[in-house]
RODO-2510 file (C-alpha; in nm, 4 decimals, decimal comma):
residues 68
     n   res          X          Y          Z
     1     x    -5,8891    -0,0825    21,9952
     2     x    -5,6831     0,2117    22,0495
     3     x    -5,7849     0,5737    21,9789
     4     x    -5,5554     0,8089    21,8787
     5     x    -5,6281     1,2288    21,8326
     6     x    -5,4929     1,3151    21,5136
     7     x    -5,4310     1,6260    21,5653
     8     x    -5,2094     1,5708    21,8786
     9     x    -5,0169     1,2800    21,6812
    10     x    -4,9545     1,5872    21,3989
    11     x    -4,8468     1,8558    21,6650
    12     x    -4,6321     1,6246    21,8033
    13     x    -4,4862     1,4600    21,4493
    14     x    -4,4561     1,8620    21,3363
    15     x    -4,2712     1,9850    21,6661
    16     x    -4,0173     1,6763    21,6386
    17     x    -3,9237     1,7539    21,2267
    18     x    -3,9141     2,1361    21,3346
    19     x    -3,6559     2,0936    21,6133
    20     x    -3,4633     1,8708    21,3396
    21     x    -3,4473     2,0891    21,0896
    22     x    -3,3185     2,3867    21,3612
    23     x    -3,0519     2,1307    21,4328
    24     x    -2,9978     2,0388    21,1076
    25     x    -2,9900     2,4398    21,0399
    26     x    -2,7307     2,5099    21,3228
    27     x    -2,5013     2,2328    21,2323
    28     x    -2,4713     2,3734    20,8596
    29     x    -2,4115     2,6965    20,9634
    30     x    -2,1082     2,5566    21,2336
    31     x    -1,9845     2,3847    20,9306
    32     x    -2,0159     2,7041    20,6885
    33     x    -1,8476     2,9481    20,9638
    34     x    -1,5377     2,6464    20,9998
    35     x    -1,5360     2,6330    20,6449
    36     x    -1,4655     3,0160    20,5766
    37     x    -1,2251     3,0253    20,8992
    38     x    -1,0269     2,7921    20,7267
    39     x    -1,0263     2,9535    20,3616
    40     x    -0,9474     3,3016    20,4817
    41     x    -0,6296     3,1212    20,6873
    42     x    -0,5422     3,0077    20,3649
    43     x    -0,5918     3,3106    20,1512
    44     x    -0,3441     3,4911    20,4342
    45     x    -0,0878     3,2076    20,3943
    46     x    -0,0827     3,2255    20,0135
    47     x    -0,0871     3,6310    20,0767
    48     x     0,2356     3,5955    20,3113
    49     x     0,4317     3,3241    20,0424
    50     x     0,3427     3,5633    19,7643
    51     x     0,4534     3,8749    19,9644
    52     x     0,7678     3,7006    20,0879
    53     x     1,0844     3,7962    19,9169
    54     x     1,4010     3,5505    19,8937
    55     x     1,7068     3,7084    19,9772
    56     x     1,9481     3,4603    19,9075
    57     x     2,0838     3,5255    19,5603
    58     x     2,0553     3,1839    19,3323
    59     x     2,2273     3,0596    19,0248
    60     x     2,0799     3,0677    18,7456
    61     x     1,9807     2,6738    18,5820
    62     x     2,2545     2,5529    18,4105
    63     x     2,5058     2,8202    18,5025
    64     x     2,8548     2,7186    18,5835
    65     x     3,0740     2,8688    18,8201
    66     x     3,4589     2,8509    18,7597
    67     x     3,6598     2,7817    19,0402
    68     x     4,0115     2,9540    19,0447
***
């Protein structure tokens, strides 16, 4: 029947799952550097809001202005 050489069938099996895991490798590490691109965006938004000051003077709740 057929005759196969075991040890090229494992080279060849252990070649394909390497290059799969270096892909699987590269695509985690795209997703890890998006990941932290997009947390230190927000960290500087929430920095800016914290850091920003209102300048428009506000009522206090429940206070009532008279009109004259």
């Amino acid at each position: 029947m057929f005759e196969f050489d075991l040890a090229a069938l494992f080279s060849i099996e252990n070649r394909v799952l390497k290059q799969s895991g270096e892909n699987t490798h590269a695509a985690i590490n795209d997703l890890s550097e998006d990941v932290r691109t997009k947390i230190d965006d927000i960290y500087i938004a929430l920095s800016q809001l914290a850091n920003k000051k209102d300048l428009t003077k506000r009522n206090p709740i429940g206070y009532i202005k008279n009109v004259e």
